[in-house]
DRENTI-76896 format. One record per residue (C-alpha): residue in one letter; x negated, y negated, z. Coordinates in steps of 0.02 Angstrom, whole numbers, padded with zeros to 5 digits, always signed. Last residue first. Layout:
// DRENTI-76896
AXYZ
...
***
This chain:
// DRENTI-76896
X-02069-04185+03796
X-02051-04142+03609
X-02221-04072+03598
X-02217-03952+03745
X-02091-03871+03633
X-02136-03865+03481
X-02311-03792+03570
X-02201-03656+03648
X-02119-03599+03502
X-02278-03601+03381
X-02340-03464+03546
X-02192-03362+03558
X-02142-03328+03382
X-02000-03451+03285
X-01851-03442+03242
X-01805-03574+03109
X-01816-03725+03161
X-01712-03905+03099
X-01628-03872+02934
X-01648-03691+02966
X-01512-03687+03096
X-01437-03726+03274
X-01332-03868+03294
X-01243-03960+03458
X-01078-04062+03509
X-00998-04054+03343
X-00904-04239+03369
X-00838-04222+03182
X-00928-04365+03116
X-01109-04302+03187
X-01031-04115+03112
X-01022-04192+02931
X-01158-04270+02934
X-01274-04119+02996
X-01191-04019+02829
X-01246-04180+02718
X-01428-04142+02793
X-01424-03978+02738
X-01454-03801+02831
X-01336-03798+02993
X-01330-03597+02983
X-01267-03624+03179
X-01127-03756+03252
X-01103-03775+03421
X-00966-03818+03531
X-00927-03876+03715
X-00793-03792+03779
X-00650-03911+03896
X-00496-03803+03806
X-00466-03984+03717
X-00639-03985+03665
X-00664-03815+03585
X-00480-03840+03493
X-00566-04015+03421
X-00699-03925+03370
X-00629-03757+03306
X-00492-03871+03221
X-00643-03977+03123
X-00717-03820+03076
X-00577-03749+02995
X-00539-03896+02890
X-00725-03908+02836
X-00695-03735+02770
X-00555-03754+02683
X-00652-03707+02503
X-00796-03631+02499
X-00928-03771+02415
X-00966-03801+02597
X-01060-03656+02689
X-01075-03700+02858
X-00910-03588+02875
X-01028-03439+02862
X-01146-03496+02994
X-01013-03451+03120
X-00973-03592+03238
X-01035-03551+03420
X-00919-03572+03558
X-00944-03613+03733
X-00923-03633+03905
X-00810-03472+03909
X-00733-03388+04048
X-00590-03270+03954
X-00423-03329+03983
X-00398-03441+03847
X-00474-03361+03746
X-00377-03196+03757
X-00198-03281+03732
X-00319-03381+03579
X-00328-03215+03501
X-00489-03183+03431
X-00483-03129+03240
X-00686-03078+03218
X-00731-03216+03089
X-00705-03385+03177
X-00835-03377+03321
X-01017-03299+03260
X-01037-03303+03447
X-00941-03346+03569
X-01030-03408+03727
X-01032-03351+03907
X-01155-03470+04053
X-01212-03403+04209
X-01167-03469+04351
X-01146-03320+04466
X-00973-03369+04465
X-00974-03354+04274
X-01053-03219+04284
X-00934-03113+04404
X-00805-03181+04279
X-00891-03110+04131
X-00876-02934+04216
X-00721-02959+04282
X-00660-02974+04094
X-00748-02846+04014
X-00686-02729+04161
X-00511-02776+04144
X-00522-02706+03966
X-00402-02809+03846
X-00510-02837+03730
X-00466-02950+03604
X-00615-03082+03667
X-00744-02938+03647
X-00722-02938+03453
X-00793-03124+03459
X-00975-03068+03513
X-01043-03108+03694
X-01193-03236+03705
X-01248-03230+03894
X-01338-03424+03926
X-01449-03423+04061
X-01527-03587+04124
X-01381-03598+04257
X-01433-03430+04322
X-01586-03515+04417
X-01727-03396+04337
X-01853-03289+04484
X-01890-03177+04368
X-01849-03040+04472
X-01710-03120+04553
X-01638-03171+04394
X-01662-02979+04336
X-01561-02931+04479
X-01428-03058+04459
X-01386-02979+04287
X-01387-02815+04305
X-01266-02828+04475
X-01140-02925+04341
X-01166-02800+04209
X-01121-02660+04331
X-00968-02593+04266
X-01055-02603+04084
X-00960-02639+03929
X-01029-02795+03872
X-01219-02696+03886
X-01143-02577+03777
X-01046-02705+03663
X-01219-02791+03626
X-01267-02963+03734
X-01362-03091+03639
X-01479-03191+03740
X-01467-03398+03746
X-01611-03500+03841
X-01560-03656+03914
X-01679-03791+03941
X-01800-03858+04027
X-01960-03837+03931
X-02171-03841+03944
X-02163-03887+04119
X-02248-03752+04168
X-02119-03683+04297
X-01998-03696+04166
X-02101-03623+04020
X-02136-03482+04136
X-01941-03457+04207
X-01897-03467+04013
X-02024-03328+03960
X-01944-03219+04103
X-01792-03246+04079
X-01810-03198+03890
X-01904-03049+03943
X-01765-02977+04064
X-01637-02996+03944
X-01732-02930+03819
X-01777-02762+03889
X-01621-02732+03935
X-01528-02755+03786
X-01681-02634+03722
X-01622-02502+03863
X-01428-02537+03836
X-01463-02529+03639
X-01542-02374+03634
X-01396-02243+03631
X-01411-02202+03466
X-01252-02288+03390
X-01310-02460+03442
X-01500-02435+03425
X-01461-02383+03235
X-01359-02544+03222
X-01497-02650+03288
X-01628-02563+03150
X-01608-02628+03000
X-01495-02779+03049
X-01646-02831+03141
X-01750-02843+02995
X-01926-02738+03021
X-02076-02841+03023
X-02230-02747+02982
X-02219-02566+02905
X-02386-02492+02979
X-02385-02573+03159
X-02184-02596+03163
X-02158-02777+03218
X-01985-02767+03298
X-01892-02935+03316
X-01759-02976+03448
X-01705-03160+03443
X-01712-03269+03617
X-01565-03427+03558
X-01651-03616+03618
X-01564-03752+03720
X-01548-03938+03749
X-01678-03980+03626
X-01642-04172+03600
X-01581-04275+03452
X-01487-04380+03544
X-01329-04362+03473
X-01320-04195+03390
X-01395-04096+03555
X-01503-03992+03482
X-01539-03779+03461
X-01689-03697+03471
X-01751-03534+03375
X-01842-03420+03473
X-01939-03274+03436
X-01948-03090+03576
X-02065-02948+03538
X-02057-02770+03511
X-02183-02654+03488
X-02240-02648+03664
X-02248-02441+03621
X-02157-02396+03762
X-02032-02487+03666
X-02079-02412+03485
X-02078-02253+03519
X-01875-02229+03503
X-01881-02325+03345
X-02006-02231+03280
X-01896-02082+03268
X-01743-02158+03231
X-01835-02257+03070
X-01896-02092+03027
X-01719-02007+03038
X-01656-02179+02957
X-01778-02151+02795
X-01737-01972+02796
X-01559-01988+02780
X-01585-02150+02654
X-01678-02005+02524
X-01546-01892+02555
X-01399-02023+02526
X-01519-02049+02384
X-01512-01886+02296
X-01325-01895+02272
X-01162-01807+02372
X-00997-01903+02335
X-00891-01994+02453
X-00702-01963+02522
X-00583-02061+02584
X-00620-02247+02578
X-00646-02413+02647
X-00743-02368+02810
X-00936-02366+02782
X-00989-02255+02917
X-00848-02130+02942
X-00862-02112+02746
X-01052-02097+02733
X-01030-01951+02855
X-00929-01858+02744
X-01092-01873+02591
X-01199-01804+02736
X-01072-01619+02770
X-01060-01627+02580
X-01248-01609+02549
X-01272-01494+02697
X-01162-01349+02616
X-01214-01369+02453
X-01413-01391+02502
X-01384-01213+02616
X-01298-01139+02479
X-01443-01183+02355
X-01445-01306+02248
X-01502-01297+02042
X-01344-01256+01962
X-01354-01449+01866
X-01168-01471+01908
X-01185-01413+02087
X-01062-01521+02132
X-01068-01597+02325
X-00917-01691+02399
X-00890-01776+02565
X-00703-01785+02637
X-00666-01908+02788
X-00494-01864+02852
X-00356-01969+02931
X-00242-01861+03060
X-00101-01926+03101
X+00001-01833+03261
X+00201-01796+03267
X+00224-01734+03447
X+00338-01594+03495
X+00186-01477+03546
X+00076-01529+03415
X+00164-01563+03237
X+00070-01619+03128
X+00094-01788+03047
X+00090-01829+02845
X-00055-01885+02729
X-00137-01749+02757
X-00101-01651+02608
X-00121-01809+02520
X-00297-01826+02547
X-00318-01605+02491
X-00229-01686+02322
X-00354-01835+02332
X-00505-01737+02346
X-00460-01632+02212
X-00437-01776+02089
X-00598-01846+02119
X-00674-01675+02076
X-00601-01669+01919
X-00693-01845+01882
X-00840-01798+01953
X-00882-01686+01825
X-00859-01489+01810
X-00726-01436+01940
X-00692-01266+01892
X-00772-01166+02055
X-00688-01221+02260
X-00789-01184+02410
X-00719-01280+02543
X-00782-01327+02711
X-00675-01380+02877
X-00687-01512+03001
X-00755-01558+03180
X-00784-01384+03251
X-00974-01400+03265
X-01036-01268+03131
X-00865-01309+02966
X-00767-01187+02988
X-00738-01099+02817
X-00567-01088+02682
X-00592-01023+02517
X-00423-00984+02448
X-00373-01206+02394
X-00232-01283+02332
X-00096-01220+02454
X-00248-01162+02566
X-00264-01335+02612
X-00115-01351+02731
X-00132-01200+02802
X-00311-01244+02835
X-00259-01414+02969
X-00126-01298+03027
X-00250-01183+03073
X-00338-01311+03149
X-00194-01358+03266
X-00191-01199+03330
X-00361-01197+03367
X-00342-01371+03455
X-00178-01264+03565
X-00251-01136+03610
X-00400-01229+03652
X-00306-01340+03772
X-00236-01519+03728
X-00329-01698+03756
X-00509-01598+03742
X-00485-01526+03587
X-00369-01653+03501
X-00509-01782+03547
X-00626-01659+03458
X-00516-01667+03292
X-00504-01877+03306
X-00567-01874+03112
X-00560-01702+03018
X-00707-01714+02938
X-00665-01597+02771
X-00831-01539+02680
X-00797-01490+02488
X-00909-01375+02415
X-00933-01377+02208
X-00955-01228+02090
X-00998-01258+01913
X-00942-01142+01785
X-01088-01072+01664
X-01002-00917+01680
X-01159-00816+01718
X-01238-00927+01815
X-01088-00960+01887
X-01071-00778+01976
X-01235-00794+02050
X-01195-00968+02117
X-01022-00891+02194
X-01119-00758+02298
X-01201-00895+02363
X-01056-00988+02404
X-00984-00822+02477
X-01142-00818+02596
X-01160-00974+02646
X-00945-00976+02713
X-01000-00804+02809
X-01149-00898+02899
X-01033-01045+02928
X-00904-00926+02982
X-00764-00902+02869
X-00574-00966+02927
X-00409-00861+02928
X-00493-00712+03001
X-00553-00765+03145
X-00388-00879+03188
X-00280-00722+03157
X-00182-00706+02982
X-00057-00797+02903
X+00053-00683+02774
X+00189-00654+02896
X+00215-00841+02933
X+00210-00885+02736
X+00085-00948+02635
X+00104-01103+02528
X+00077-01053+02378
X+00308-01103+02346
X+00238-01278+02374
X+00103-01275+02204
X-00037-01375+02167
X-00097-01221+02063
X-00233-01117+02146
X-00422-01172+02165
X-00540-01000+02204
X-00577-00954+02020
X-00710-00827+02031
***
């Protein structure tokens, strides 16, 4: 069963040869049961038989900008344009791409060079109602070289190696191994326990303080979200932030810290154990709110914080926004008097049109131009500082890890440092006796 056809333009069906929507694509169920049908057949042959999943990027965007008629339409397109190579043609179960079942590809190698033939197919607009539309596609890849998977493995092995392509942008297509399974389950657990581990009181806040350069003082300190998992310990924030992000979380959690770090300050305040500002990261969903503002005050209220010991840290992405309601919202703040940092600023592209108008008080040097042997980076910390200052910002400088790095921002008028050279985060309780120590 040889299903590939010559890369050939006259294959290319024509209008009276293209049949109805229903019977121009397979139904998942119908698309399982040719593969399988295909595995008997290569047993015999010995061929191989690899499925190819299509994600058609932006395909549910066509659905809902245009009518049905019109998406479906559009998908057949999508499968004319494939079925010059290609015979076996499914719908992939969701709507958002298209599954091939395509024999004679024995290594990776062949396969490679099917995935970029069905690439360049769709490398050139459709046509949708006298608009030319780009389409990008994210192809996944699963060979049944060893003729040991089942239908259901081929099928779901290409659909996970396409999602490894939306994820990690760089490339087209990505093939199906064992441990894109294995790191499937590991986030579906992490998910899982992730989503128990609020209500849980598994989470807990550390603190790492920042200094003024010239006297020495701690002016400030940066709240740090840390998950102790009871079985697994510690869990790295970049482990499981992300997932939060894309799950839906990360307004909840964002939440949750905000409110605690206000809290913890309020009680170190009223103790006399610090006076300072305490910094919280703010994630694009919280950024994005209508009601940040309201969110805000409320938990100020609650925790009975003056708003002017509240520093909002807001990524350097959000700066090239040009959504009104980003920008009221960190107005609203501002006049609240609350304070808006950059963080990680110098790496994320900010246009200084957008900087200038944003409300900041400050911006935080990214730890990555700490790093000295790289060449020109001294020279671009000097112009963040003395841009900073002229724009009336005050500027800090975090990853400060050597003494010769704290030289060079004394002599550069870096107004204050953050780094492993002085603290590094530390839990509630070693936090709160640093502090009450350097009264």
């Amino acid at each position: 069963m040889d299903l590939r056809r010559p890369v050939n333009m006259a294959n290319k069906p024509t209008n009276a040869e293209k049949l109805s929507t229903h019977q121009q694509f397979s139904s998942k169920n119908r698309f399982l049961h040719k593969v399988a049908k295909g595995l008997e057949e290569c047993k015999t042959t010995k061929r191989s038989l690899t499925v190819l999943f299509i994600g058609l990027d932006s395909l549910r965007q066509i659905f809902h900008t245009y009518n049905v008629k019109d998406g479906t339409a559009f998908l057949r397109q999508c499968a004319d344009r494939i079925r010059i190579f290609y015979s076996e043609i499914g719908v992939a179960e969701g709507g958002d791409g298209l599954l091939l079942l395509v024999d004679g590809l024995h290594d990776m190698e062949s396969a490679e060079r099917a995935a970029c033939d069905i690439i360049e197919a769709f490398s050139e607009p459709f046509a949708m109602n006298g608009t030319d539309i780009f389409l990008t596609v994210s192809l996944g890849i699963c060979l049944d070289s060893d003729q040991r998977k089942s239908p259901n493995e081929l099928v779901k092995g290409a659909e996970m190696a396409s999602t490894l392509v939306r994820e990690k942008p760089g490339s087209n297509f990505h093939f199906f191994s064992p441990d894109i399974l294995t790191t499937w389950k590991n986030t579906f657990n992490l998910e899982f326990s992730l989503r128990k581990a609020l209500k849980g009181n598994q989470f807990e806040l550390h603190y790492q303080p920042q200094k003024d350069i010239k006297s020495g003082n701690i002016v400030g300190c940066e709240a740090l979200l840390r998950w102790k998992h009871p079985d697994k310990g510690y869990i790295p924030p970049d482990h499981f932030i992300p997932l939060a992000e894309k799950n839906g979380m990360m307004l909840e959690l964002g939440e949750w810290v905000l409110r605690e770090a206000c809290r913890q300050n309020k009680k170190w305040h009223s103790t006399g154990t610090y006076r300072g500002l305490i910094g919280v990261n703010l994630s694009a969903r919280q950024l994005h709110q209508p009601e940040l503002a309201e969110k805000v005050k409320e938990i100020l209220e609650e925790t009975g914080l003056s708003a002017e010991y509240l520093e909002l840290e807001i990524t350097e992405s959000a700066t090239i926004s040009q959504n009104n309601e980003v920008l009221n919202s960190l107005r609203q703040l501002r006049e609240l008097g609350v304070h808006v940092s950059i963080d990680d600023f110098g790496t994320g592209y900010s246009s200084l049109k957008y900087l200038s108008i944003f409300p900041i008080s400050k911006l935080k040097i990214d730890k990555l131009f700490m790093k000295q042997e790289v060449q020109h980076n001294q020279a671009i910390v000097k112009s963040i500082i003395t841009m900073s200052h002229s724009m009336e910002m005050k500027v800090i400088a975090e990853g400060v890890e050597t003494e010769e790095q704290l030289v060079f921002l004394e002599k550069e008028n870096c107004d204050e440092v953050q780094g492993y050279y002085f603290y590094k985060p530390l839990p509630l309780q070693e936090a709160s006796e640093l502090f009450l120590q350097a009264q």
